[in-house]
C-alpha positions in Angstrom: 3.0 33.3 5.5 4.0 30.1 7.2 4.2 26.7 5.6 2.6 24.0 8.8 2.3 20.3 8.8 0.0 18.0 10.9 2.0 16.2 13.2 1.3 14.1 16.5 1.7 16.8 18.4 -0.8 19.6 16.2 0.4 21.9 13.5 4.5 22.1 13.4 5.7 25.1 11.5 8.3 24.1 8.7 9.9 27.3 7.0 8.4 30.4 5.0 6.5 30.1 2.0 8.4 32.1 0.3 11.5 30.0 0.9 10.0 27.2 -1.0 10.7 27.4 -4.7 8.0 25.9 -7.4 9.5 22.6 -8.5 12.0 22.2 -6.0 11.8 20.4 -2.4 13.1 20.8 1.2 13.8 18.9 3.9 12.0 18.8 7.4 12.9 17.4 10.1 9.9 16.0 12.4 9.4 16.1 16.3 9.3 12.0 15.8 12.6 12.0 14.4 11.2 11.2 10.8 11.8 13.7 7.8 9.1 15.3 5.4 9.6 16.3 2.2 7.6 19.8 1.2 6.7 21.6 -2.0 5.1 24.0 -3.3 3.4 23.5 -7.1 3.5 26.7 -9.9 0.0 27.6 -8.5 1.0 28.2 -5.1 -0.2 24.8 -3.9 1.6 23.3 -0.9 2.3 19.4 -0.7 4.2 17.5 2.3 4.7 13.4 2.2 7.5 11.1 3.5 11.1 12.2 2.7 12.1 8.6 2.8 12.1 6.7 -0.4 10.6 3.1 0.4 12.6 1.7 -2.6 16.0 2.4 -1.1 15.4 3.7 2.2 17.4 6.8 1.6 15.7 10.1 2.9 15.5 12.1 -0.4 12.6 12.0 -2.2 12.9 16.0 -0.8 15.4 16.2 -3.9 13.3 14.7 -6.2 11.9 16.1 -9.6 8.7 17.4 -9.7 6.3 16.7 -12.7 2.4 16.3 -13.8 1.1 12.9 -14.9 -2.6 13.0 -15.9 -3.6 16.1 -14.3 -1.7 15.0 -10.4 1.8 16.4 -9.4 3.9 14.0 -8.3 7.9 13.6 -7.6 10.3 11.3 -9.4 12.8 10.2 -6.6 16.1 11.1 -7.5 17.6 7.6 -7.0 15.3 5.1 -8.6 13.2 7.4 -10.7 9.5 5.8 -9.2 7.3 8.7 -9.3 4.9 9.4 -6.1 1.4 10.8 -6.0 1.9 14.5 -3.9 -1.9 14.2 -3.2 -2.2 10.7 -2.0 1.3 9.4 -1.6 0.6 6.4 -4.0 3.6 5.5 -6.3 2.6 5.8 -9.8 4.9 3.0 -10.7 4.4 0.2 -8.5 0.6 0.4 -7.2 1.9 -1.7 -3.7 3.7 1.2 -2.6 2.6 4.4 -0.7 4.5 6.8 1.2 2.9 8.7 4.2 1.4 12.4 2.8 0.8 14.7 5.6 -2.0 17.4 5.8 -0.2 21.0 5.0 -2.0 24.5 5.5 -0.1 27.8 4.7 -0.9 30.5 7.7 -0.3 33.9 8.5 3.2 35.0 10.5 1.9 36.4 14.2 
């Protein structure tokens, strides 16, 4: 199984599934130039929004802690600590800020 995002351009194909480790985040580089940040929750769930952190600008929210706050996963950026929404992108801290989520499918290696 293959871990795809929606891009531009259709369905890019980021890494394995089983390279992804619940709790932890990777990095993917985009055809647009931009980065993605992807995870995968305990249930098997994958989740893919912007790897850029719109408090610092730094590209790391893929190194980010993952958590549960009311029943929705998010990740606390490893910088500033402002937790973001891995369903909707919404910061759970600061309601004015959003980073872009991207639709993410898991598919079947040819």
């Amino acid at each position: 199984m293959t871990v795809e995002l929606r891009v531009a351009e259709g369905w890019l194909t980021v890494c394995e599934l089983e390279a992804l480790i619940p709790g932890r985040g990777v990095a993917a580089l985009l055809p647009d130039g931009s980065q993605a940040a992807v995870f995968i929750d305990r249930q098997g769930r994958p989740y893919a929004i912007s790897n850029r952190d719109p408090f610092t600008g730094a590209q790391v929210l893929s190194r980010g802690l993952i958590g549960c706050a009311e029943g929705r996963p998010f990740v606390a950026s490893p910088l500033l600590k402002q937790r973001f929404d891995l369903s909707s992108g919404r910061c759970l801290d600061d309601d004015g800020v959003a980073v872009r989520t991207y639709p993410v499918r898991t598919a079947a290696t040819s």
